[in-house]
C-alpha positions in Angstrom: -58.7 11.4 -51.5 -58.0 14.6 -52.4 -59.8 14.6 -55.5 -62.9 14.1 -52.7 -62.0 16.5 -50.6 -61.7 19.4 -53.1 -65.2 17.8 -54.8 -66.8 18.4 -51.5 -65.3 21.8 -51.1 -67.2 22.6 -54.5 -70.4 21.7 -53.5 -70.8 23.4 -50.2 -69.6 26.2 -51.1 -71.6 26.9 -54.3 -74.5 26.0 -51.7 -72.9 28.7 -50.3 -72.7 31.3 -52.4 -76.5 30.5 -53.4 -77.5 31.0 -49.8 -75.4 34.6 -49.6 -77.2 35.7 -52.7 -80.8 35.3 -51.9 -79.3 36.9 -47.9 -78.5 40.4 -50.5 -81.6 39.5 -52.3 -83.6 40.3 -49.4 -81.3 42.8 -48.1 -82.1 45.1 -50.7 -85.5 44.2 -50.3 -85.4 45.0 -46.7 -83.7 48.4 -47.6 -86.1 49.7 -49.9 -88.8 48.4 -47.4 -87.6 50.5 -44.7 -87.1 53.4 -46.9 -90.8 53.4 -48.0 -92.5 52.4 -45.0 -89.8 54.6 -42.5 -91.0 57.3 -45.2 -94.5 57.3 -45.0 -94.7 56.9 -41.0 -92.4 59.6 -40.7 -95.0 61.8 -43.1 -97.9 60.6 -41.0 -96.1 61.6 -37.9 -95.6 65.3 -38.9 -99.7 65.6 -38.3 -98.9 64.8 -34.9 -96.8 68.0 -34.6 -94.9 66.2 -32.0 -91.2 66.9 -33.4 -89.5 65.1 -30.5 -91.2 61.9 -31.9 -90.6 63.2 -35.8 -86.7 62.9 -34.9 -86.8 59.5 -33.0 -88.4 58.1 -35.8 -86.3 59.7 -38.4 -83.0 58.0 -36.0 -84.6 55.0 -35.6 -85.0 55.1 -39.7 -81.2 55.9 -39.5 -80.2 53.4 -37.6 -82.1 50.4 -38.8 -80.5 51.4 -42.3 -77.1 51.7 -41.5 -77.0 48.2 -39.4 -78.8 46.6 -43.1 -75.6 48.5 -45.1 -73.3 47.2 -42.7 -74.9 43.7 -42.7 -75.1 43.8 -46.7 -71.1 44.8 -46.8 -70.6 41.5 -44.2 -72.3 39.8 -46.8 -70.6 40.7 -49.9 -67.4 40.0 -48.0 -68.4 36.3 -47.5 -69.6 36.0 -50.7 -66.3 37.5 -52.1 -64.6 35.3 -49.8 -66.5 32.4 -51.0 -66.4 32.8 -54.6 -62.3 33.1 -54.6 -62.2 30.0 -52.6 -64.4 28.2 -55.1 -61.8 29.4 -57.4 -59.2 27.5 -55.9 -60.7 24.3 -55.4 -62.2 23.9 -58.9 -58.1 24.7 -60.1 -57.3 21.6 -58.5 -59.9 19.4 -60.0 -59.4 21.5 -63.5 -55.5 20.2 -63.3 -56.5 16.8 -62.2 -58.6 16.7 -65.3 -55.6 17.7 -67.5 -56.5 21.5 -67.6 -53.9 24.6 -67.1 -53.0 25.7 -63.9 -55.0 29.3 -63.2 -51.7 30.3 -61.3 -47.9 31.6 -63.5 -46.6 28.9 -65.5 -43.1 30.4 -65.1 -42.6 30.8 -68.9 -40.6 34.1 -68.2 -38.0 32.0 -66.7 -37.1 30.4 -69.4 -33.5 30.3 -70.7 -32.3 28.1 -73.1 -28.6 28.6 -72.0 -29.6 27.1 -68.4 -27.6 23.8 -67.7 -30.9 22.2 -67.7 -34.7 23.8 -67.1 -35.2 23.8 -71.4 -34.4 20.4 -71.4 -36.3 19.1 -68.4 -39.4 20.8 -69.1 -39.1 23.0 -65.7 -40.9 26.7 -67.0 -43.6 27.3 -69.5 -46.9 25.7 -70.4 -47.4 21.9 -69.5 -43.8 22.2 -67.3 -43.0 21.5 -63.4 -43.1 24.5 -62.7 -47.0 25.2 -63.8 -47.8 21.6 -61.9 -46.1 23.1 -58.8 -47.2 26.7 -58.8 -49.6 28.1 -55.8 -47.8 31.1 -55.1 -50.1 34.7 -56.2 -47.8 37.6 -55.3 -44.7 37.6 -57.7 -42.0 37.7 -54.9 -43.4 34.4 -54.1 -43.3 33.1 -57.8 -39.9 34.3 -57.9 -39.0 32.0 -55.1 -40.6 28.8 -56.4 -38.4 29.4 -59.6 -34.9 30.1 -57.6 -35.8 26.9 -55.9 -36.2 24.5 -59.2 -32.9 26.5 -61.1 -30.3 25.2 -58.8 -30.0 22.9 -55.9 -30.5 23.9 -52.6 -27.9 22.9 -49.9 -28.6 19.6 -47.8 -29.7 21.3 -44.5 -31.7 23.8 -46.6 -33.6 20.7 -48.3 -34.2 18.9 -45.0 -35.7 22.3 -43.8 -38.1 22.4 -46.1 -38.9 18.5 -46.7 -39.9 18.9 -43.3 -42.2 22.0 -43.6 -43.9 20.5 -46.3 -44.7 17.0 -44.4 -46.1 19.5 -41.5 -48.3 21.8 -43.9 -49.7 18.7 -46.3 -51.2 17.5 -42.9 -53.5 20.8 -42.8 -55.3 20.8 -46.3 -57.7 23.4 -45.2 -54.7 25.5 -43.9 -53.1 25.6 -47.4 -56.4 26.8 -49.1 -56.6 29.1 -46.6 -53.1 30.3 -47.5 -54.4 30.8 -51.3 -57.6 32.0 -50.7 -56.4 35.1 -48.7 -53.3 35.9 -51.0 -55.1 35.1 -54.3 -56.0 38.9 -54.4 -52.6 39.5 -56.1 -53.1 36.8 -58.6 -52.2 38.0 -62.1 -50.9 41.6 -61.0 -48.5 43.3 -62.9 -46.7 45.2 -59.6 -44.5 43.4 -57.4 -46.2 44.6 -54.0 -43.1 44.3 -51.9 -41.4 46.7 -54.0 -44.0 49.1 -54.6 -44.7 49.4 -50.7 -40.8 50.0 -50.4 -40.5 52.4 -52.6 -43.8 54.2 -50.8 -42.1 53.4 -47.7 -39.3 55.3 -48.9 -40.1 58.2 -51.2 -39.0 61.6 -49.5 -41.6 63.2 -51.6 -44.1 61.9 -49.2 -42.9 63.0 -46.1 -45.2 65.4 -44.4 -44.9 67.8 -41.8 -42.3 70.1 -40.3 -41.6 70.4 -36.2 -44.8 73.4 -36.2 -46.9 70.8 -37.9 -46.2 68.0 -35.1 -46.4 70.7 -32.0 -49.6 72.2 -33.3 -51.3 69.5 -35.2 -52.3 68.0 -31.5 -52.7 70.6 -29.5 -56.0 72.0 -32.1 -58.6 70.2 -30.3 -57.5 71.4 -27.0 -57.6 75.3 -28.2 -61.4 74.5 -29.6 -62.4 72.6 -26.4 -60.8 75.3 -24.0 -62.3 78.1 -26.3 -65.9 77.2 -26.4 -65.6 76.2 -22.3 -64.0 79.7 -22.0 -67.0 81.1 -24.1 -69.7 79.5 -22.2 -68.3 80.4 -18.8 -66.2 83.7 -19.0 -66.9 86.1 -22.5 -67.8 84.8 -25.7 -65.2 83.9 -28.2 -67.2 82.2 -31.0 -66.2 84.9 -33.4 -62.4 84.1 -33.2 -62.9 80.2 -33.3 -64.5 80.6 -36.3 -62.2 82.5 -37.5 -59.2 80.3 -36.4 -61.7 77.3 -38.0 -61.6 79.4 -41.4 -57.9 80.1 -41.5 -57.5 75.8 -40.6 -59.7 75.6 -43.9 -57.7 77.5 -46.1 -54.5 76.0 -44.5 -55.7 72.3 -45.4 -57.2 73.5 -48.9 -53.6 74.9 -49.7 -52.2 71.3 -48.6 -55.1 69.7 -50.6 -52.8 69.0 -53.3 -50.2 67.0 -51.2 -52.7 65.3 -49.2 -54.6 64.0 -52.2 -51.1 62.5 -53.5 -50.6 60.7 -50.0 -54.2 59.5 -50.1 -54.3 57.7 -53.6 -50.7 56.1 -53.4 -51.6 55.1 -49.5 -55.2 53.8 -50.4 -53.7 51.1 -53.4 -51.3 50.0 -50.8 -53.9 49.5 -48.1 -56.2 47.4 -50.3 -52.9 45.1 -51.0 -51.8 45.0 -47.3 -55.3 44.4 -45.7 -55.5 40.9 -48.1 -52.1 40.3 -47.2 -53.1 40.8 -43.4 -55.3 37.8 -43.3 -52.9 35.2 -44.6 -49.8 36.3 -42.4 -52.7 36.1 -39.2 -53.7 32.1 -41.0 -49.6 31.7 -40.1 -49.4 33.7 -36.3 -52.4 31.6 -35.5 -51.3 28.0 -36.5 -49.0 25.5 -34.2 -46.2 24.6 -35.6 -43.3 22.1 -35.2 -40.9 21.9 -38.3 -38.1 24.2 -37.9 -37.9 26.2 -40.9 -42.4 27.1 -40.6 -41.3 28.6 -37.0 -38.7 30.2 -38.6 -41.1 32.2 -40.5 -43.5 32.7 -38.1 -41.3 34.2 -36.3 -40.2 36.6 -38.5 -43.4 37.8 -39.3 -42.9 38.7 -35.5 -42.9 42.3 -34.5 -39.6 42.8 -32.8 -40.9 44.8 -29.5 -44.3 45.1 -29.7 -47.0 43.0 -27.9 -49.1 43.5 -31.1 -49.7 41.1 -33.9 -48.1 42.1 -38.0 -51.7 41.4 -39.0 -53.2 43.7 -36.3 -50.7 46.8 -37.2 -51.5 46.1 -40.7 -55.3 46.8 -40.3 -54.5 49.7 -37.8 -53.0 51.1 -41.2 -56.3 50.2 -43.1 -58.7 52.5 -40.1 -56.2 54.8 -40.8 -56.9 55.3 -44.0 -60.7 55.3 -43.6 -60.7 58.0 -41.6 -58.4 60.0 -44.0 -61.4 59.0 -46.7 -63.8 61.0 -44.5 -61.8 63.9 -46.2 -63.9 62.1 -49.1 -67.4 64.5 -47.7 -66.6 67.8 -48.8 -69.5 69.0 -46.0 -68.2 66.4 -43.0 -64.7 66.8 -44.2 -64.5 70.8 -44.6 -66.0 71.0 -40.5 -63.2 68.2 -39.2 -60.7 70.1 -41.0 -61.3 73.4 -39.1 -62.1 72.1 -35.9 -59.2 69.3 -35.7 -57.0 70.0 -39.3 -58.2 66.4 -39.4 -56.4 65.9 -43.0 -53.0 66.6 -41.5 -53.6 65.0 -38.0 -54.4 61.5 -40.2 -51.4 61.9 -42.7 -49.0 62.5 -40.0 -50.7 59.1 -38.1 -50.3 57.3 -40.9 -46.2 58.7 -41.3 -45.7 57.8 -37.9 -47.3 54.4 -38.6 -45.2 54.0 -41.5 -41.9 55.0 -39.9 -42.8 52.4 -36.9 -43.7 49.6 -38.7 -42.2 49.4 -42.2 -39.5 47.1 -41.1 -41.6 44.7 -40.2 -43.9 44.8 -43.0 -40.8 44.2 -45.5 -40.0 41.2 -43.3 -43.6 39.6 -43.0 -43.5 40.3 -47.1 -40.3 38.3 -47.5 -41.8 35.5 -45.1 -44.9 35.3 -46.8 -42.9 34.7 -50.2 -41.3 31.7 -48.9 -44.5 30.1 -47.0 -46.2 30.6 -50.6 -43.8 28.7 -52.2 -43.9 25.9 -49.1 -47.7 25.8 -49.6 -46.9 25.1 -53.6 -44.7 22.1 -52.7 -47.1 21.0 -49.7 -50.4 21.0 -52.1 -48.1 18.5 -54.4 -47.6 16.2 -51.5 -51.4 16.5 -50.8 -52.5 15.8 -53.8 -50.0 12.9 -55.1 -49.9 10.9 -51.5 -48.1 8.1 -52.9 -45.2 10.2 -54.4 -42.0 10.1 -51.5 -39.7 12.1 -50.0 -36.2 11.5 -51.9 -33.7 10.7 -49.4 -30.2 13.5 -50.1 -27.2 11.5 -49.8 -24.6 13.2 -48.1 -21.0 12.4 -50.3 -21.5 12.8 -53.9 -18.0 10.5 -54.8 -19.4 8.0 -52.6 -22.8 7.2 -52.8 -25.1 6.5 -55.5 -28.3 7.3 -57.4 -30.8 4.6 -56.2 -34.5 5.0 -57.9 -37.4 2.3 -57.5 -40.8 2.7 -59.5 -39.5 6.0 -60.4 -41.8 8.0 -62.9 -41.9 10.9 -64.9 -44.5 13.3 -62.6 -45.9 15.4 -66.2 -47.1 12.2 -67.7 -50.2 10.8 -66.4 -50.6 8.2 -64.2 -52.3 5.8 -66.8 -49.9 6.6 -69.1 -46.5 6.7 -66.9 -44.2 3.3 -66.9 -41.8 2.9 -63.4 -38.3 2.3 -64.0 -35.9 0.8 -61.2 -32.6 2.5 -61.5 -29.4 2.1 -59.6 -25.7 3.6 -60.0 -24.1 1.2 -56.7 -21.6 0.1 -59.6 -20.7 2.9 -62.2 -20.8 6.2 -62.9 -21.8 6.8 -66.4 -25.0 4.9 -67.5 -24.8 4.3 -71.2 -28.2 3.8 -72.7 -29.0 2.1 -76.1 -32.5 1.4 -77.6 -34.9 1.7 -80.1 -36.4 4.2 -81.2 -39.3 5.7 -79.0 -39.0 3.0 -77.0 -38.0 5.4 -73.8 -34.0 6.4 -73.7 -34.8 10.5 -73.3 -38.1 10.0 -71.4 -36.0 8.0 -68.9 -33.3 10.4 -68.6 -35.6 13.5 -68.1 -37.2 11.3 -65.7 -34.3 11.6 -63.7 -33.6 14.8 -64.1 -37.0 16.4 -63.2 -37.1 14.3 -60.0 -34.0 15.3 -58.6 -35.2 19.2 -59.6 -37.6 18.5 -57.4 -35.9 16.4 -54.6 -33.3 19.4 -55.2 -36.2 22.0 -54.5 -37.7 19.6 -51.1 -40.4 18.7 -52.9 -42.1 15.2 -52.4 -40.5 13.0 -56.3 -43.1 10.7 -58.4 -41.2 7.2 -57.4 -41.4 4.3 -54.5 -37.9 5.3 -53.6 -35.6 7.5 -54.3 -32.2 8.5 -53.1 -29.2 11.1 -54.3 -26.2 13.1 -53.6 -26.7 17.0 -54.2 -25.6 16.8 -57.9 -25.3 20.6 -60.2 -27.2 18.9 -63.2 -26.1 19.9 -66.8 -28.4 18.6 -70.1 -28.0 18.2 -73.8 -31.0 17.2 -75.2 -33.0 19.5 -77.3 -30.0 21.2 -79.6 -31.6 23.7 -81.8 -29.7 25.7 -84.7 -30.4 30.1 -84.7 -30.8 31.7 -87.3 -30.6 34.9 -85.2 -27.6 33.6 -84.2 -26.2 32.0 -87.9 -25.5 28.9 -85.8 -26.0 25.4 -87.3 -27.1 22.1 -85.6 -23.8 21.1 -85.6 -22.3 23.7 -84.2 -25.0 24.4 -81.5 -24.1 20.9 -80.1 -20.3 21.6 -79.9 -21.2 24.8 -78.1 -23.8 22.8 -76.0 -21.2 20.1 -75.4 -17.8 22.7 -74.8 -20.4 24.1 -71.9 -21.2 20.7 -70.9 -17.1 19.2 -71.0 -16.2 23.3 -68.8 -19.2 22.2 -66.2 -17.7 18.4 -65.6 -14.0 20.0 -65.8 -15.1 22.7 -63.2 -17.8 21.4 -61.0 -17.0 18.2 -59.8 -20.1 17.1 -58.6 -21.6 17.6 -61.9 -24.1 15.4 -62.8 -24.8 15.0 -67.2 -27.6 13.7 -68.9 -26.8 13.7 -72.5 -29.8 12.4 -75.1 -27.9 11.2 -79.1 -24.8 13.6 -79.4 -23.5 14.7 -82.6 -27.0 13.8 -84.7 -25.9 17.1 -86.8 -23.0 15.8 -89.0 -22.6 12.1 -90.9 -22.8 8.5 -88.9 -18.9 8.0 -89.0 -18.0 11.3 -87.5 -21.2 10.8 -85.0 -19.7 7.3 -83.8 -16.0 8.8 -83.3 -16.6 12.4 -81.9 -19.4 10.8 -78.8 -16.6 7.7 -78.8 -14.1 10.4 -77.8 -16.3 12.5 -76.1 -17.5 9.3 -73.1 -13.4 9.2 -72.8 -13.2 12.7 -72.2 -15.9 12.6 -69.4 -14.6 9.4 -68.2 -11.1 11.3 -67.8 -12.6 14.0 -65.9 -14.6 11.6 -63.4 -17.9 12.6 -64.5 -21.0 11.1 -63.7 -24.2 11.0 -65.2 -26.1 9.1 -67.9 -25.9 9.5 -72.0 -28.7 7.7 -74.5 -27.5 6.7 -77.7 -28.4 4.5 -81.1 -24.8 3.8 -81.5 -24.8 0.3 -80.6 -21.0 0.3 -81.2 -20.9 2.6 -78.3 -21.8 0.0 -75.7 -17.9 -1.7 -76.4 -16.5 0.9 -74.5 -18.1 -0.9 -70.9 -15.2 -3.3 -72.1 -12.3 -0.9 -71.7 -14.1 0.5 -68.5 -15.9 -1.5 -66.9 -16.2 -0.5 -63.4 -17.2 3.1 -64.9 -19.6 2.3 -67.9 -22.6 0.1 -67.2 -24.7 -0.4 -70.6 -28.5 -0.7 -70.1 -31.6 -0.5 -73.1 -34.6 0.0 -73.5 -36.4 -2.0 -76.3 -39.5 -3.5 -78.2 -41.2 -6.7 -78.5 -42.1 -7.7 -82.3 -45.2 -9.6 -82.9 -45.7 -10.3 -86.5 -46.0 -6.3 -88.0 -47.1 -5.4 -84.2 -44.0 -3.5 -82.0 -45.4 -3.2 -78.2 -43.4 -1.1 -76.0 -43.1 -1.7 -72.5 -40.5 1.6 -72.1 -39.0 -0.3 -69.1 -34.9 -0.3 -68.6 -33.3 -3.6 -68.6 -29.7 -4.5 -68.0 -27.2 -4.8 -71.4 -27.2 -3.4 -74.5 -30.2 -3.6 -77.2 -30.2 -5.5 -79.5 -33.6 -5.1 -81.6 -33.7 -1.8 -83.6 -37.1 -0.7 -85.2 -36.6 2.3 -87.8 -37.3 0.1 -90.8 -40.3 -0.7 -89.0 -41.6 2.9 -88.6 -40.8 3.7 -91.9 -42.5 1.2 -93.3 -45.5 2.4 -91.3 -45.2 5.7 -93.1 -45.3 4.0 -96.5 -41.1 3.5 -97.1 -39.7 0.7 -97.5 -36.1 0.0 -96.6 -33.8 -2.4 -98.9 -31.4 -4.3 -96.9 -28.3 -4.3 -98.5 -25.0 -5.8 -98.5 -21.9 -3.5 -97.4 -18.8 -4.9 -98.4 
């Protein structure tokens, strides 16, 4: 379905764009036309020596030429337009196919000391967070990565589990969203902070109490001055004069002016983009709680206006400061208005009215980017669910049906029912490759996402709020002089302090110990399940220790052993990476190192 709709998308509007270019095709044609032909009559008409007719025609030239420019910039601003949102539709078919995301992939959140985004695959290339990721401006990126580090509260969740089932109703709305904010995509400069610190840099205040008094009253001096001249005594010799000395006065600001003009005309580029998605939001109906939330605060406390209306009065502000632009039109409006100042100081005053409200609509936009990521997942995978948060973590249970691991493929991914009604500690034995750490990350990136409100690749799937902790991929430093072995003790002190500390703690540990010999392996994870046990953890640990699985005997209403195993048929091993009940049984590294060319002796240990 939505592999259709985004195919359709494509088509039309690279039909589209097509269309717009042979429309500026003949634009320019029409331009040069009028050029030459408005030339020549205008030539023939000078024989006429009718100059009342010479200057209609030349106006009428005028005219016609300025309504083709204007029609050729409406153009180009569909075809912009058009060519950004072709942009975003192909992305989605591009990931469908297995192709990077265009948007962040989150890679500079990555932290290896994090209780559990290394492990889980949750930043960098080929992780959750570049499947996720819709969000351009980099307050919104930020927010999509708070919301897979660290679980959400319940209410917060619901919120948002509830936006997204709203928004993933409105495709066209979401590419809307990413069409009008995909501007920012890729910039190094955090708008929201740049535009505060403009908002707030004393070196750009302008004008003193003289400035504001006279500033305004200039016009009225010129307009009762040339009234006085035409009906009392002539007084064209001191308005120019008072015209000259406005000249000097605004070339002697010049300086200052320019410094306002560039810093204001890079923000007003950014705000007028971000001006059409916050008016997608104040025009749109909503009815989940937390999307009125943020309409509302892109709301303008006490003003009948609309944000994205103020935000484009800033942007004819700053055209008409860019008439300053003609030395010839801008050197007359300065002496007869002191035009430079009379803009700067609108655009003060707009700044000093308003910039409350721009910070706001920037801090909701970041949010409703980072609700459109998790709604376009929701679109696009319609048969993933919405994970149901159990409210007591000592009481209720982990429950997952069909539950799959959302960065492998659908061809490729295997559903695994899962339930934890009757222990706390899953203890998982296998063979090797057969699915033990696939299974647990399975887990794990789900509830990041149920965690985050995201829809979860299973049939069902229900959870407490858990603070999940990993040991999985232990690597030694050399930057650090630390050894395998002693990068899993520090892995598993942190783990042991999280389960002590934070009771509702939640561990998924993949083959402790594999850094030191088979004997002290078996006893140190043999001690180490006690020690969790003693603390009341929860979670699940993967293992090859078969001997491991003895301990359900000691504790068995904590420990429940499940496996994951292969089928042998003759030299053949099929895997059908699916969990079953008890501990393995069939173990298959002879097997694959015979495949390799190394053959194992079995021998007889006395």
């Amino acid at each position: 379905m939505s592999t259709e709709f985004y195919q359709q998308n494509v088509d039309r509007t690279k039909a589209q764009i097509t269309s717009l270019e042979k429309q500026i095709n003949k634009n320019a044609f029409y331009r040069l036309g009028l050029i030459l032909v408005g030339g020549i009559g205008i030539w023939q008409l000078f024989s006429l020596n009718n100059i009342l007719l010479v200057l209609g025609a030349m106006l009428l030239v005028i005219v016609l030429f300025a309504y083709l420019v204007f029609r050729q910039a409406k153009v180009d601003r569909k075809l912009e337009e058009a060519k950004v949102f072709l942009r975003v539709n192909e992305n989605e078919l591009n990931m469908q196919a297995g192709q990077p995301n265009m948007y962040a992939d989150g890679a500079a959140f990555e932290d290896p000391k994090h209780p559990y985004s290394g492990d889980l695959d949750i930043y960098g290339p080929n992780s959750l967070f570049a499947l996720l990721n819709r969000c351009a401006t980099r307050d919104a990126v930020q927010e999509l990565a708070n919301w897979l580090m660290a679980p959400a509260d319940r209410k917060t969740i619901l919120d948002r589990q509830e936006a997204v089932e709203e928004l993933k109703q409105d495709p066209e709305h979401l590419q809307g969203i990413q069409t009008k904010m995909l501007f920012n995509l890729g910039s190094k400069v955090n708008l929201r902070s740049y535009i505060y610190s403009y908002f707030h840099d004393q070196s750009l205040q302008f004008g003193n109490t003289f400035y504001k008094f006279y500033v305004p009253l200039v016009p009225f001096i010129f307009l009762a001055g040339i009234l006085f001249s035409i009906f009392v005594q002539n007084l064209g010799g001191y308005l120019l004069g008072l015209g000259i000395v406005h000249l000097l006065w605004t070339m002697s600001q010049a300086g200052r002016v320019s410094q306002f003009s560039n810093k204001i005309d890079k923000i007003g580029i950014s705000l007028i983009g971000f001006a059409d998605a916050i008016k997608l939001m104040e025009e749109k109906q909503y009815q989940a709680s937390l999307n009125k939330e943020l309409q509302q605060q892109i709301h303008v406390q006490g003003q009948d206006k609309k944000l994205s209306n103020i935000i484009h009065e800033l942007g004819k502000l700053i055209d008409k400061l860019d008439v300053r632009n003609n030395m010839l039109v801008g050197a007359l409006l300065n002496m007869l208005f002191l035009w430079d100042f009379k803009q700067v100081m609108a655009i003060s005053k707009w700044k000093d009215h308003y910039e409350d409200s721009i910070i706001s609509g920037f801090d909701a936009i970041a949010k409703y980017e980072a609700l459109v990521s998790l709604a376009v997942l929701a679109y696009n995978h319609p048969n993933w669910t919405q994970p149901v948060l159990l409210p007591d973590f000592q009481k209720d249970a982990l429950m997952a049906q069909d539950i799959n691991h959302p960065l492998i493929s659908g061809g490729k991914s295997v559903g695994n029912d899962y339930s934890a009604q009757d222990h706390r500690i899953a203890l998982i034995t296998g063979s090797n490759m057969a699915g033990k750490s696939t299974f647990l990350r399975t887990v794990g990136i789900n509830a990041v996402l149920a965690y985050a409100g995201a829809v979860v690749c299973a049939k069902q799937f229900a959870l407490p709020i858990y603070q999940l902790v990993t040991y999985m991929r232990i690597k030694d430093s050399l930057n650090e002089s630390t050894s395998t072995f002693k990068a899993e003790l520090d892995r598993m002190k942190f783990i042991l302090d999280r389960v002590s500390d934070i009771k509702d703690s939640f561990f998924l540990i993949d083959e402790m110990l594999r850094g030191t010999n088979s004997v002290d392996k078996y006893l140190g994870s043999k001690a180490i399940i006690k020690k969790l046990i003693a603390l009341d953890g929860r979670g699940m640990l993967a293992t090859h220790d078969l001997q491991l699985s003895e301990l359900v005997n000691e504790y068995p209403m904590v420990l429940k052993n499940y496996h994951f195993d292969i089928q042998v048929k003759g030299s053949e091993m099929l895997f059908d990476y699916k969990l079953k009940d008890g501990a393995c049984t069939i173990f298959n590294a002879s097997m694959l190192l015979k495949g390799i060319g190394v053959v194992v002796e079995s021998e007889k240990v006395d």
